[in-house]
GULUM-201346 format. One record per residue (C-alpha): x, y negated, z negated; residue in one letter. Coordinates in pm, whole numbers, padded with zeros to 5 digits, always signed. Layout:
XYZa
...
END
This chain:
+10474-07423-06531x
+10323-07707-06384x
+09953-07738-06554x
+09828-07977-06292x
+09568-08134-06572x
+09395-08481-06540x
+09193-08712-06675x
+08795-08654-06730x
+08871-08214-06661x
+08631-08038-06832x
+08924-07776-06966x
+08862-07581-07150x
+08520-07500-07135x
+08343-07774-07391x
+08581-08015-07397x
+08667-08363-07150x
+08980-08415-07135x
+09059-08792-07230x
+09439-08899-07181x
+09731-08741-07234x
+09879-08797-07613x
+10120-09092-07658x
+10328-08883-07873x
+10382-08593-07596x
+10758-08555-07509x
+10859-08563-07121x
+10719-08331-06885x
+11004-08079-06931x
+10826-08041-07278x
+10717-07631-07348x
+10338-07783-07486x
+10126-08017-07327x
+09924-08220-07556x
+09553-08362-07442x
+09321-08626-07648x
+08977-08420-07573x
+08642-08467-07671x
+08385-08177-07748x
+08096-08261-07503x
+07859-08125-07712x
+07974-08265-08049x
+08126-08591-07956x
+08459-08465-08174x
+08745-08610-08130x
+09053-08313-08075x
+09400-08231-07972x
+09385-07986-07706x
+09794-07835-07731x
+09838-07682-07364x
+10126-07341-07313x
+10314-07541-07024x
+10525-07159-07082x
+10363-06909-07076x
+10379-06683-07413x
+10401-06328-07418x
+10117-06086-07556x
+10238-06009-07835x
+10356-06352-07953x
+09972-06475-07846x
+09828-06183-08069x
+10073-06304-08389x
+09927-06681-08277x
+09577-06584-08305x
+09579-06378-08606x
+09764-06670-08775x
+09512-06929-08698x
+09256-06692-08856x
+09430-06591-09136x
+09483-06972-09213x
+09126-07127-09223x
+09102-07071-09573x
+09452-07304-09616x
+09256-07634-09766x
+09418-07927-09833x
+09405-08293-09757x
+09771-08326-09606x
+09750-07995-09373x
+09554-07996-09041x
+09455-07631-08922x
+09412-07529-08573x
+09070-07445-08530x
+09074-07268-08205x
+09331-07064-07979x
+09238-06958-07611x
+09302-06861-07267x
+09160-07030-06994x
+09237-06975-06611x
+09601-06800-06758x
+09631-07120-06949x
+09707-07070-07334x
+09574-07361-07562x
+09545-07424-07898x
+09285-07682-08070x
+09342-07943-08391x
+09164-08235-08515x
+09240-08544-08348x
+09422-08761-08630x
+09353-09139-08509x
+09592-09407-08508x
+09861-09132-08616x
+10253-09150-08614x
+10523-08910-08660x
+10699-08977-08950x
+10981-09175-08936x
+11238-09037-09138x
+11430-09374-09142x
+11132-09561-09313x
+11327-09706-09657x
+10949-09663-09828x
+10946-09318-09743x
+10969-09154-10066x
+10516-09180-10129x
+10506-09002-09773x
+10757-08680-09907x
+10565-08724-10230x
+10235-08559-10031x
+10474-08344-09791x
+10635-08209-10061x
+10232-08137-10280x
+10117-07979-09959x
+10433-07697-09906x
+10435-07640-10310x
+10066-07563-10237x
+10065-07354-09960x
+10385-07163-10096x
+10223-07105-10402x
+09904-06902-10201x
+10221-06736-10036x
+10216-06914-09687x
+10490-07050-09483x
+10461-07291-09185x
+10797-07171-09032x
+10848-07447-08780x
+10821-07729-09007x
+10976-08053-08808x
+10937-08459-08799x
+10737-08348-08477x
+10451-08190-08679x
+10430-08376-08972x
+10164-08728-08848x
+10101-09026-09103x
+09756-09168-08985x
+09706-09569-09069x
+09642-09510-09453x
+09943-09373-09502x
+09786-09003-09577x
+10066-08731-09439x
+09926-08451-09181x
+10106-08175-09146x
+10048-07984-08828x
+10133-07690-08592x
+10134-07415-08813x
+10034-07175-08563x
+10278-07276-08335x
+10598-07020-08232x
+10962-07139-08231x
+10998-07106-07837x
+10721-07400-07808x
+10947-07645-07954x
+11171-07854-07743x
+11532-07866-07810x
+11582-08205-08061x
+11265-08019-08300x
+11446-07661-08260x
+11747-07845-08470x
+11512-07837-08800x
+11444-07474-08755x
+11625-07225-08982x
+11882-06981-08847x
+11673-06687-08911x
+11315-06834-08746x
+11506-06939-08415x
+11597-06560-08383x
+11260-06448-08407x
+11202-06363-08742x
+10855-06422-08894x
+10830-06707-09113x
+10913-06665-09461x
+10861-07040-09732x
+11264-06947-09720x
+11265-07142-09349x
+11025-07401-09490x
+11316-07499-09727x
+11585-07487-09476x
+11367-07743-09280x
+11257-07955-09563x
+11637-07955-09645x
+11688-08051-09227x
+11417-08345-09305x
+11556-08455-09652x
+11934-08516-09491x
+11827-08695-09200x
+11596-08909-09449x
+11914-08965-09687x
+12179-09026-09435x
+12047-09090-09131x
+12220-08842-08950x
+12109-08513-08807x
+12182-08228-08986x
+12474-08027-08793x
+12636-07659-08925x
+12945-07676-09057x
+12929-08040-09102x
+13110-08201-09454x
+12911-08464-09641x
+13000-08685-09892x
+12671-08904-10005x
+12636-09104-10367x
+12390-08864-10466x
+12329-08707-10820x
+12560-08410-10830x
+12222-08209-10878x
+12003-08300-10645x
+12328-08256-10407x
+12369-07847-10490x
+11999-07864-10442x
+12034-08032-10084x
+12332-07792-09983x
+12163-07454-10153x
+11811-07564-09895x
+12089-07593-09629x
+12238-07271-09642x
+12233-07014-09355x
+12117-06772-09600x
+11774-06709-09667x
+11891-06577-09996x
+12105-06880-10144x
+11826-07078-10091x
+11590-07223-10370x
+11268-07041-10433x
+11013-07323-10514x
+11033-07712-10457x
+10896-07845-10837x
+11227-07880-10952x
+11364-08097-10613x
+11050-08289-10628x
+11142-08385-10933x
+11509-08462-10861x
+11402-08634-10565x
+11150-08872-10782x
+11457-08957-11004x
+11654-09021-10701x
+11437-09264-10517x
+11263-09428-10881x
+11599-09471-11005x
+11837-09587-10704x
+11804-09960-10632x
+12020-09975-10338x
+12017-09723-10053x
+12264-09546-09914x
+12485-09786-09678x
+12749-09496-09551x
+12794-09119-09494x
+13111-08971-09468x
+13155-08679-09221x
+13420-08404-09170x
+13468-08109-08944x
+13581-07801-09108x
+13734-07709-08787x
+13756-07821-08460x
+13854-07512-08269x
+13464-07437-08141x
+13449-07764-08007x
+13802-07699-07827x
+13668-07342-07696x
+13517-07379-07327x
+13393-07135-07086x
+13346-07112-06721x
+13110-06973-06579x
+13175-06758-06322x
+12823-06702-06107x
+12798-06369-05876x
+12792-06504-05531x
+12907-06247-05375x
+12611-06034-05173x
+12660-05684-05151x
+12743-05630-04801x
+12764-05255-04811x
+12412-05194-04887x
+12310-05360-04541x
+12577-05235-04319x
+12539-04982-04043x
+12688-04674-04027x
+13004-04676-03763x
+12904-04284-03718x
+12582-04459-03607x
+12677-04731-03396x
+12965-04535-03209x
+12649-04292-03126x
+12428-04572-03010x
+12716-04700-02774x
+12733-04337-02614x
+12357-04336-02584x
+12372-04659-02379x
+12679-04523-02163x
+12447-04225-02072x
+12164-04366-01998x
+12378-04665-01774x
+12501-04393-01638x
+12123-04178-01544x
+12016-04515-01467x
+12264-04614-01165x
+12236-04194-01065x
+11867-04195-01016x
+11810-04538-00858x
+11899-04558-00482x
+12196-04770-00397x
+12091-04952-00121x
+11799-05250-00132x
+11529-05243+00103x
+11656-05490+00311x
+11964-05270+00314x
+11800-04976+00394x
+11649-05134+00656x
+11915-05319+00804x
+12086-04982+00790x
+11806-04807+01003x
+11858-05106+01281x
+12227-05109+01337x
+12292-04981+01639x
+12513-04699+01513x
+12138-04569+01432x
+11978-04663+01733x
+12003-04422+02002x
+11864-04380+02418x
+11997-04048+02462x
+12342-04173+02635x
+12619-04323+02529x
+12625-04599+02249x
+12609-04963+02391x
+12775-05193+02134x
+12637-05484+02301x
+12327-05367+02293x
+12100-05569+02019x
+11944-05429+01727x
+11565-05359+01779x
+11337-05531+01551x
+11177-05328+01239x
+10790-05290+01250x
+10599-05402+00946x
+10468-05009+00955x
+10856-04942+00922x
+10930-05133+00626x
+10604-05065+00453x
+10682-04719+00463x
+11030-04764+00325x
+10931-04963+00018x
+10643-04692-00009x
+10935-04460-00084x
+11123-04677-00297x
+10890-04730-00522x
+10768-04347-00547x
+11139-04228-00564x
+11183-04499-00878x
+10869-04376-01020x
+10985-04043-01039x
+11304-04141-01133x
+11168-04282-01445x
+10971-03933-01520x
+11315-03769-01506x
+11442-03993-01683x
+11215-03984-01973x
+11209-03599-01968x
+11580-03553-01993x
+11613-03761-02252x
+11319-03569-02461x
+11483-03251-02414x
+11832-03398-02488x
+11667-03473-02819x
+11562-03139-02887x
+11937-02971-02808x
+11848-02830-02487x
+12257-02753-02426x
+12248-02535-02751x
+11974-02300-02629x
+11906-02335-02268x
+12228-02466-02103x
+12295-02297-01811x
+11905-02411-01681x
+11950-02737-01808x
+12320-02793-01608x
+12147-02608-01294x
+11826-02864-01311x
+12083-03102-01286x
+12278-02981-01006x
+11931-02986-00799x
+11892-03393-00907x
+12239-03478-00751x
+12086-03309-00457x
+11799-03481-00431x
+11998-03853-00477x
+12228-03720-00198x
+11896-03712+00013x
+11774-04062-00088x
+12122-04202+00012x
+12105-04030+00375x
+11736-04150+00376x
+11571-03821+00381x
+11346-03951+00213x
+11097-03702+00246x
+11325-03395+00135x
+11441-03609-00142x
+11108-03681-00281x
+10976-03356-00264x
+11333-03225-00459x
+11282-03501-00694x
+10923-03328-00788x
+11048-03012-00796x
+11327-03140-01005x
+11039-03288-01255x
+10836-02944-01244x
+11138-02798-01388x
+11250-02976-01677x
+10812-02978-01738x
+10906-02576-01771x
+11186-02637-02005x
+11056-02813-02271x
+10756-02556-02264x
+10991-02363-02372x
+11067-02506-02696x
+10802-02341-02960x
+10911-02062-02836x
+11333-02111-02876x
+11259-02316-03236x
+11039-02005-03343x
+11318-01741-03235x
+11640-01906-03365x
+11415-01982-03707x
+11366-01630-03763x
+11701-01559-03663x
+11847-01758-03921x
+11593-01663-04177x
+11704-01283-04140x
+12031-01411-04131x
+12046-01572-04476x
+11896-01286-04647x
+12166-01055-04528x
+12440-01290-04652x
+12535-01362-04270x
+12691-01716-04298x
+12794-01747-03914x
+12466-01614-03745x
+12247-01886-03995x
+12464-02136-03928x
+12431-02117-03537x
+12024-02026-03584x
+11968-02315-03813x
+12180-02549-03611x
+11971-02492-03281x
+11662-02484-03454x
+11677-02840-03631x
+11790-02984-03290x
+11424-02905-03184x
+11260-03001-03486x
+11485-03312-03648x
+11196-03384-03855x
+11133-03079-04023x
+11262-03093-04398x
+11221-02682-04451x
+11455-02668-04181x
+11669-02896-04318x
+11680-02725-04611x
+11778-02417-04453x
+12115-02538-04270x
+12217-02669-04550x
+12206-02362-04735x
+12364-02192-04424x
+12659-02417-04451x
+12717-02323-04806x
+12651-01966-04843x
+13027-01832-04760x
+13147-02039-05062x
+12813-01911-05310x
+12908-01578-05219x
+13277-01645-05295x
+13158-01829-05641x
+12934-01527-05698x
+13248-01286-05692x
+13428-01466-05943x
+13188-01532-06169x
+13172-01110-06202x
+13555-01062-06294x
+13500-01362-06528x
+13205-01190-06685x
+13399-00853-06699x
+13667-01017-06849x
+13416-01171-07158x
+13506-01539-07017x
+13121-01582-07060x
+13165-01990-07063x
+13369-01922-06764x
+13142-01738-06574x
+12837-01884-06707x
+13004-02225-06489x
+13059-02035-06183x
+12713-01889-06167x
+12598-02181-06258x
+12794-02389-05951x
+12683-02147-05722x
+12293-02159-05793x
+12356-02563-05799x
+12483-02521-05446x
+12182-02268-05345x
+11936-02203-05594x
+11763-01976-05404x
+12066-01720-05359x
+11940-01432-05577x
+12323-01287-05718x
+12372-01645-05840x
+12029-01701-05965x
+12071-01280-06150x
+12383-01333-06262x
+12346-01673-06440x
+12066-01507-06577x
+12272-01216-06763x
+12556-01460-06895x
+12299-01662-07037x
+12116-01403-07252x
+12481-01297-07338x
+12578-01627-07465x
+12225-01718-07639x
+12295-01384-07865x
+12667-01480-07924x
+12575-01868-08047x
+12272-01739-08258x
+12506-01560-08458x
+12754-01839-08513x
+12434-02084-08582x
+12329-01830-08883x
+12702-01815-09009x
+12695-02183-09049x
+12345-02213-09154x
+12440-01975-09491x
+12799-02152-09527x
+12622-02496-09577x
+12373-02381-09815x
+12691-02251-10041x
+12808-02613-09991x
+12502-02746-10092x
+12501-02956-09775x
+12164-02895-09704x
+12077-03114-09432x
+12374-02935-09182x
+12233-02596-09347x
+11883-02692-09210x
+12052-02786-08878x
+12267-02467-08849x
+11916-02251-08897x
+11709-02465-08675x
+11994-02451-08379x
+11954-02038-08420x
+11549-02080-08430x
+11568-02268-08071x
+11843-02000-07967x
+11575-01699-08031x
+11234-01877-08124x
+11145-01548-08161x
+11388-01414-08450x
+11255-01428-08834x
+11589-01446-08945x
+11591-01843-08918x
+11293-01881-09110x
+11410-01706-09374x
+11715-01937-09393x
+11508-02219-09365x
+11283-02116-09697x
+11613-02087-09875x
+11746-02433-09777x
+11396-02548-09887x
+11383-02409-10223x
+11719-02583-10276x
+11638-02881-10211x
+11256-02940-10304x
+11377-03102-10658x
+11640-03295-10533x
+11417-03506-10308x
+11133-03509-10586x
+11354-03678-10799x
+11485-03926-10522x
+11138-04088-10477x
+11055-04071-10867x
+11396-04335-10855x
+11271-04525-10595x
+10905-04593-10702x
+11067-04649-11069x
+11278-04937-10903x
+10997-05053-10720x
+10803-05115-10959x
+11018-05348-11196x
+11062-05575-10848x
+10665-05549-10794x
+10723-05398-10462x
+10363-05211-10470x
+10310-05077-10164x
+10686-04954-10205x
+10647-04761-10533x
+10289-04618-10359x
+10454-04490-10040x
+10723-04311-10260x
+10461-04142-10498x
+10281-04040-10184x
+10569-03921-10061x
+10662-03749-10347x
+10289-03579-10362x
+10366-03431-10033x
+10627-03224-10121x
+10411-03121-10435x
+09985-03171-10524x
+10032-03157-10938x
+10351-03380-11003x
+10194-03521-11321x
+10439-03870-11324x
+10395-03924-10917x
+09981-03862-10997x
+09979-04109-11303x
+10217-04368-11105x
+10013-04369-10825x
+09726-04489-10966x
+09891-04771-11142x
+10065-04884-10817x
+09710-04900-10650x
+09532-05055-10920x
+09848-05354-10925x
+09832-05380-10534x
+09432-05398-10545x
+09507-05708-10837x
+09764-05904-10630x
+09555-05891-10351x
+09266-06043-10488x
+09402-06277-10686x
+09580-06398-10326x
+09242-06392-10177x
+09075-06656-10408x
+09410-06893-10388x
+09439-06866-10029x
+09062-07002-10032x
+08922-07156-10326x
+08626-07247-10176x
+08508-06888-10259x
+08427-06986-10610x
+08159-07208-10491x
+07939-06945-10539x
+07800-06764-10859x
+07920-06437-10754x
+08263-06524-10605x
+08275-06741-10966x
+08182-06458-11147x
+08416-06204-10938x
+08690-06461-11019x
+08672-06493-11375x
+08663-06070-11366x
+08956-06101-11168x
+09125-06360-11378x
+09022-06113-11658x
+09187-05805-11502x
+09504-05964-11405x
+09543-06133-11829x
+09551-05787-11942x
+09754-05621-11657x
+10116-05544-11810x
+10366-05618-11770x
+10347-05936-11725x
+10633-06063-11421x
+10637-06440-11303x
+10482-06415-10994x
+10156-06248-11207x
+10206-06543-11429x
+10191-06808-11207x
+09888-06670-10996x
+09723-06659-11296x
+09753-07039-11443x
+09648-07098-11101x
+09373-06930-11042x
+09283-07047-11424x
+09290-07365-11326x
+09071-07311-11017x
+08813-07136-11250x
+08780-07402-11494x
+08740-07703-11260x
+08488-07503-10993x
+08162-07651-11189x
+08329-08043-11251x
+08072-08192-11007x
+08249-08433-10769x
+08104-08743-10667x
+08025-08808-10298x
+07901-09183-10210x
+07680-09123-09897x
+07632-09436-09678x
+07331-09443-09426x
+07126-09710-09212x
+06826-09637-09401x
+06604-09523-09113x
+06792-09175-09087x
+06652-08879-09264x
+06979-08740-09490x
+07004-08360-09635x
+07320-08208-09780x
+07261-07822-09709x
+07220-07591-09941x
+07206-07863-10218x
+06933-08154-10170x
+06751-08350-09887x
+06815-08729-09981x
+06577-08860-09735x
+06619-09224-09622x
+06887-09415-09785x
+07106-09675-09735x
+07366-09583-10021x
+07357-09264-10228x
+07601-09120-10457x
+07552-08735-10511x
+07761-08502-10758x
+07866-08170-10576x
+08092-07870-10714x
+08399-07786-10548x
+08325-07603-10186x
+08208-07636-09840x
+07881-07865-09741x
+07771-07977-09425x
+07590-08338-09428x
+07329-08374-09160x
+07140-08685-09036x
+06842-08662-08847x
+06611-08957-08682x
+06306-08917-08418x
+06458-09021-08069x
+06807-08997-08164x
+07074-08721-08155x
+07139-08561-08514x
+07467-08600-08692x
+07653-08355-08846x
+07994-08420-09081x
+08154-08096-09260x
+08283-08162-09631x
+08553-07974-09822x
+08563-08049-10194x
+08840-07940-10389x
+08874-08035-10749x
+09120-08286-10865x
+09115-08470-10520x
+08947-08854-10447x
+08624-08888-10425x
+08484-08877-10081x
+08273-09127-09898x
+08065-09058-09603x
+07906-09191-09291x
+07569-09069-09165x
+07338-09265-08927x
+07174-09124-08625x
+07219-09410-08365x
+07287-09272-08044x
+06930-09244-07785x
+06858-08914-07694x
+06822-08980-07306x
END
């Protein structure tokens, strides 16, 4: 798709475009990225253009991510803030990180830089979020060395080729992103950053690394989401041993192939060239039956026109053969001179004799279409005799006579084809009566004459066809009553059934398919009972419930299935009760909540008062409403920055320390959400730096008035920091505090005229 953008576009909407980012692949690239600037702000973004366009439903799973992800805060992961569609354009918006690179993975000081990548996945992984397309691409390092990583909204397809290599097996074929892929990348990232090679399946490496920290770099590595490590603490900390401990780097990698025979394997590919010829040839039926058409009308053409030119004619009138005194011919006598009356009145006939030539011509050929030979022959061949006469005049140049039989000649075939409502209504009813009386010969010939008239009719159509095939229904009809006296039902039910394929509307093959049918239907209810009460026997009661249900669509109407089907119910209520009672037991010791509810509801279904699916279900619920909040306040712990999300917290926190039993994950959601409790009233300091001429307030908390430099102590949350000055345009800086992080220092002066 070619986007077509440029510099200073006001796309999308609010924002001007600037340039296009330095760190944009090539043009073949699948996203287009834009410096933009909000024209209404002044921010500073990165305005990530579809150059393919994305499906619906992968847009849908990109929007709802970017929502679901604004409460993801921390200092090394940038958010998309916005996704959009625009003139069929699909964009997505980030911050603008300034002076930004991607990380090198070759840097020797790199270890500080996976230090922060490594905080940031450990914290989102531990709120139970995965980026899924983690790649050098997406991770920035701005000038003070703070990591950034990016795209988390972003789908597989939108990465070129070189990025696609960090992406786990199971995320390239479309799964959705589990921290399992995060690892497998992190483990792509990690090689490349040890070795300097790429990471490549089924590629041998021998590094001087701890023995350790290599089965934790091959485990990350694995094509299997499940032989891959579940958290990163313990490789950060095998990592920090690695790169505080090593003094030298590593100088040389050793590779290997395990085999070499998919690198020997080619194919060729073998593209369809070949066009399908058949589908656009003609017919020879058809083109032997133009050629014929042409012959005849060559042939009507040369009949009808006269033979001899006017100067012929005329020539012909002035020999002196024609030219007579009432004696004897005088060969040296010369040829009088025609008068321009003469030859006037000659071309006068030529042109009316061609004129009605053409009529006749067009009238013959009209009722040639409508079959005039099958039902009006004998006129047709005589109107034709009477047109050789009349060419025979206009060669001995009676012209007069000839144009005058010409005419009459016209009048005629006129009379003809007046005739043809008439012929196409008689030989239609002739071949109507004709097929109800079985007569095969006299609807043929009816039906054959009658479509000649009207080619376009489809009832007619219909009808021949039916006409051709009703001596072999009849025949099929015949045998399908021995077959049926014989009890050869399957037999007969076949031959009925061929003949009312060939004409449905033949009423012995319609009647007699009709009686084998309710014949068989009786004969396969029975056997569908037999097998229904054999299976119960067998306890096989899924066949039994199939053998009963085959007999209830044989005769909906029979009670005798139903009654089968109560029994194969009563056998097998218990054995399914117990079957989900299993299931939500095992579901329960892997905390699969929803799993253990569906198969207590399940298990309610079958029956209201099951006292241990009753009691379980409420303790599933109750677990599934805990884990879920608990998630809530670590996705976003910004929510305790109120007294009642506090307060709801600490209830929370409450709930969960007496919930039993007590598994790991609870555990761990629980020391941190503790420790997001018991730091959410540590004020943080915030140094403020103004011009001291702009009026400062931090909403919701104090107005600081005019300063110059003011240091104010805020709780973990969200502020907004607004400066305001008579005459010039306000500014406005968001702030996210989160406890244990730097302290912050901020910029507010109002010094841009309002114009």
């Amino acid at each position: 798709m070619n986007l077509q953008l440029r510099e200073g576009q006001v796309f999308p909407k609010q924002y001007v475009l600037s340039k296009r980012s330095a760190s944009d692949p090539d043009s073949s690239s699948p996203v287009e990225s834009w410096i933009a600037t909000h024209h209404q702000t002044g921010d500073r973004v990165l305005v990530k253009f579809m150059a393919m366009h994305l499906d619906d439903d992968t847009w849908s799973s990109i929007n709802k991510r970017v929502s679901t992800l604004r409460g993801l805060v921390h200092q090394n992961i940038s958010l998309n803030v916005e996704a959009g569609i625009e003139d069929g354009i699909q964009y997505l918006v980030e911050p603008y990180l300034t002076d930004s690179q991607i990380l090198n993975l070759d840097d020797p000081g790199i270890w500080p830089l996976l230090q922060q990548l490594l905080g940031a996945l450990i914290y989102a992984h531990n709120l139970g979020i995965a980026h899924g397309t983690l790649c050098p691409g997406n991770i920035m390092v701005d000038a003070s060395g703070i990591v950034h990583i990016t795209g988390f909204a972003l789908p597989a397809v939108t990465y070129p080729a070189n990025e696609q290599a960090y992406l786990s097996p199971q995320v390239l074929a479309g799964r959705d992103p589990g921290t399992d892929d995060d690892i497998y990348s992190l483990g792509c990232i990690l090689f490349k950053a040890l070795t300097g090679k790429r990471w490549e399946k089924d590629v041998e490496l021998d590094l001087p690394l701890d023995a350790h920290l290599e089965r934790q770099l091959r485990a990350m590595l694995s094509e299997s989401p499940f032989e891959r490590p579940t958290t990163l603490l313990e490789l950060r900390d095998s990592l920090g041993n690695h790169f505080e401990d090593s003094s030298t780097a590593i100088e040389s990698v050793t590779f290997s192939r395990r085999s070499s025979s998919a690198l020997e394997t080619t194919t060729t590919p073998t593209p369809d060239l070949i066009g399908k010829r058949q589908d656009q040839a003609i017919p020879l039926q058809r083109v032997l039956l133009a050629g014929v058409c042409l012959l005849i009308f060559a042939a009507l053409l040369f009949a009808f026109l006269p033979t001899n030119t006017p100067s012929e004619s005329i020539s012909a009138a002035n020999s002196p053969a024609r030219i007579t005194t009432g004696g004897p011919a005088a060969t040296s006598t010369p040829a009088p001179v025609i008068t321009p009356l003469e030859s006037a009145r000659l071309e006068m006939f030529q042109e009316q004799g061609e004129k009605l030539a053409r009529d006749i011509l067009r009238q013959q050929l009209d009722l040639e279409d409508t079959g005039v030979i099958f039902w009006a022959r004998n006129d047709y061949e005589q109107i034709g005799a009477d047109l050789d006469a009349a060419d025979n005049m206009y060669r001995n140049q009676q012209f007069d006579s000839a144009l005058d039989q010409y005419k009459a000649v016209l009048a005629s075939l006129a009379k003809l084809k007046s005739r043809t409502p008439g012929e196409l209504e008689k030989h239609t009813d002739s071949g109507d009566k004709a097929l109800l009386e079985g007569d095969a010969e006299t609807a043929l010939t009816s039906f054959t004459i009658a479509t000649s008239i009207d080619r376009e009719s489809k009832d007619l159509q219909h009808k021949l066809a039916r006409a051709e095939t009703l001596d072999k229904v009849q025949d099929l009809v015949r045998q399908g009553n021995v077959f049926e006296r014989n009890g050869e039902l399957d037999t007969a039910r076949e031959t009925f059934k061929t003949a009312k394929d060939l004409d449905g509307e033949w009423q012995p093959a319609k009647k007699g398919l009709s009686r084998i049918q309710r014949a068989i239907t009786q004969r396969n209810f029975q056997i569908a009972m037999s097998e229904g009460f054999r299976e119960i026997s067998s306890k096989n009661y899924d066949e039994a419930r199939k053998g009963f249900s085959r007999a209830k669509k044989i005769l909906p109407d029979s009670a005798e299935p139903e009654d089968g089907l109560l029994q194969v119910e009563q056998s097998e209520r218990n054995d399914i009760i117990l079957d989900h009672q299993k299931n939500a037991q095992a579901h329960l010791v892997s905390e699969n909540w929803p799993g253990a509810i569906e198969e207590y509801e399940a298990a309610l279904t079958i029956a209201e008062s099951l006292e241990f699916a009753l009691t379980g279900l409420t303790y599933a619920k109750s677990r599934l409403a805990l884990q879920e909040r608990l998630q809530e306040f670590l996705r976003d712990p910004t929510l305790l920055q109120s007294n009642e999300g506090l307060e709801e917290a600490s209830s929370t926190l409450r709930q969960a320390s007496r919930a039993k039993p007590q598994t790991g994950q609870l555990l761990n959601h629980i020391d941190i959400l503790a420790r997001l409790i018991s730091t959410a009233r540590i004020e943080i300091p915030v140094t403020i730096n103004s011009d001291g001429k702009t009026e400062v307030t931090v909403r919701r908390h104090a107005v600081l008035g005019k300063v110059t430099n003011k240091v104010v102590f805020l709780i973990p949350g969200r502020y907004t920091v607004v400066g305001q000055r008579l005459g010039y345009r306000d500014v406005r800086k968001d702030l996210v505090l989160l406890a244990g992080e730097s302290s912050p220092i901020l910029e507010i002066a109002s010094t841009e005229r309002v114009k």
